[in-house]
N, C-alpha and C positions, 0 to 999 in steps of 0.2 A: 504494500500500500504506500501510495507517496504521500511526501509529507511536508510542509514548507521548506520553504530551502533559500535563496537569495538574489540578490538581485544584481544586475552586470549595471556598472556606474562606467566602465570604460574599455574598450579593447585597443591593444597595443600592441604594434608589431617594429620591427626594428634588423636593419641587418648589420651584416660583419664588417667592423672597423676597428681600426689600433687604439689600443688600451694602454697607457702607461702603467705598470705594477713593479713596484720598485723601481729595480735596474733595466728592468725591462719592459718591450713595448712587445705586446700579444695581441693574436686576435680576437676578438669577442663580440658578441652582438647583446653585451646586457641591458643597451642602450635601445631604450625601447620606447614609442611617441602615441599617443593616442590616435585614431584615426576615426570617421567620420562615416555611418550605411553599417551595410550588410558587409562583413567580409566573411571566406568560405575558410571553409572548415576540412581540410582533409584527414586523412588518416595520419598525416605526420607533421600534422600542424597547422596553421591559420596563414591564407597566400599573405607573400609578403614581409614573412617572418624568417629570418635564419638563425641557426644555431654555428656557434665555431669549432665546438669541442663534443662530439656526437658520443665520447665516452662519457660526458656527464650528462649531459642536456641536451632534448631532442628523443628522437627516435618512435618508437609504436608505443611505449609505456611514458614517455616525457613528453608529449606533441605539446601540450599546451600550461602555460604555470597560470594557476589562480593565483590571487594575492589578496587577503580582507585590508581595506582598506583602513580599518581601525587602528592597524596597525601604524599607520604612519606616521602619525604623534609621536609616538615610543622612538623612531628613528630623527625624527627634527630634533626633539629634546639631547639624544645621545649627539647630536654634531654640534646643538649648538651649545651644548656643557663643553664640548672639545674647540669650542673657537672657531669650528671649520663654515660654521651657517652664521654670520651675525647678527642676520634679520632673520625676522620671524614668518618667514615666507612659504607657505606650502608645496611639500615636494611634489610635482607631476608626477601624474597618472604613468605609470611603467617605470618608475625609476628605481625601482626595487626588480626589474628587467622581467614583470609578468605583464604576461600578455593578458588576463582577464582582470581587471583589478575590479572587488566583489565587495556588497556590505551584506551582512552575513554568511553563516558558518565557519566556523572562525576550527582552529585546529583541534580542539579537544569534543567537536562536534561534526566531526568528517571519517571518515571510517573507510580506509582500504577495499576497496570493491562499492561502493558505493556508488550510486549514479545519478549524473545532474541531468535533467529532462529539460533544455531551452526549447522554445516554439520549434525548430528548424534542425536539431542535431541534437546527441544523447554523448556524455563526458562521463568516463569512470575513474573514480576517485582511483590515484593507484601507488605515490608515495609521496613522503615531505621530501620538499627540498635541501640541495647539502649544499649549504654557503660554503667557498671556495675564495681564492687570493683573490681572486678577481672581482668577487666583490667587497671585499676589504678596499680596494683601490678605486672602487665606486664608489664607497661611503665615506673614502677619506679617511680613513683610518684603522691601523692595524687589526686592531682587535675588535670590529664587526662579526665578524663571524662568529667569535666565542661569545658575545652581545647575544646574538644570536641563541644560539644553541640556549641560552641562560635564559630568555625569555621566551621562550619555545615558538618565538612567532618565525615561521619559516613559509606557511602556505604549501599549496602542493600542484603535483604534477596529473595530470590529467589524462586519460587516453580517450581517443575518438570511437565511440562503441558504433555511432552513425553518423556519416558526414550530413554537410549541409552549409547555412551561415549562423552567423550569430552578429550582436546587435549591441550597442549601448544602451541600457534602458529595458533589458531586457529582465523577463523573470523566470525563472529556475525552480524546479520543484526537485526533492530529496529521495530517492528510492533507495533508501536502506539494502545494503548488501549482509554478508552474514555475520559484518559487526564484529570481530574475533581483534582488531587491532588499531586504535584511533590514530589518525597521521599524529597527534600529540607525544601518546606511547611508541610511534613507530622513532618518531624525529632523537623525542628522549633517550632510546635504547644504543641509536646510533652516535648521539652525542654526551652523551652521561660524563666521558672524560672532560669532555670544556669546559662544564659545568665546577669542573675542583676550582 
């Protein structure tokens, strides 16, 4: 039975460009812009969008990152205690490099197999994400990532059960999968060390 579930405040797609991390300049597409309509939905992702690193991000289990939106207070607050933000400015839609950015179902209310039902295409929930250097050097600061994992706001990775489009503005119902693993407890288990 479905059940409420959330609403799409933005979609954002973004392709591969050089990253400065440290010493070094990589490719990366975490740089992600809100866009405007229907965009389609295939099986490995939203037209328009690239991945640069198909070992972390991307593929049939990765095609698409939600992101709750809630979260993004928590990240202003953390740059601008760090000096890196000095106005009080709200971060754009994708800058956390999801392409769905969501208000509700937030992590500890998302469940591994679980599927999001938009007018036009069906998304199953399928794990948290693993912050990585590269977004350390997106957020301006080393230790995002460990931020991260400590506040367990990570959001998750998405797979295409049916293609189609999807929409800003759109709404989403919950069809509970068999519930055995919250992306909260999945992200927790795999990060527990950052947390010391």
């Amino acid at each position: 039975m479905a059940t409420p579930g959330l609403r799409l405040l933005s979609v954002n797609v973004g392709g591969c460009q050089r990253l400065r991390a440290g010493e070094r300049s990589v490719l990366s597409a975490i740089g992600k812009h809100a866009v405007a309509g229907a965009v389609r939905v295939g099986r490995l992702g939203l037209d328009g969008d690239e991945q640069a690193d198909l070992s972390v991000h991307g593929g049939l289990d990765k095609a698409v990152y939600a992101y709750p939106a809630v979260h993004y207070a928590f990240w202003q607050a953390q740059r601008r205690e760090r000096g890196i933000s000095l106005f009080d400015e709200p971060l754009p839609p994708g800058f956390m490099g999801e392409n769905l950015t969501v208000d509700g179902l937030l992590e500890h209310e998302v469940y591994v197999g679980d599927r999001l039902h938009f007018p036009d295409c069906v998304l199953r929930v399928a794990a948290p994400r693993e912050p990585c250097y590269k977004f350390n050097a997106v957020m301006g600061f080393a230790q995002a990532g460990r931020a991260m994992a400590i506040a367990g706001c990570c959001g998750y990775y998405l797979a295409v059960e049916q293609t189609g489009t999807i929409a800003a503005g759109q709404q989403a119902t919950l069809e509970p999968g068999q519930r055995g693993l919250s992306i909260a407890q999945a992200f927790a288990g795999k990060f527990a060390k950052h947390a010391r």
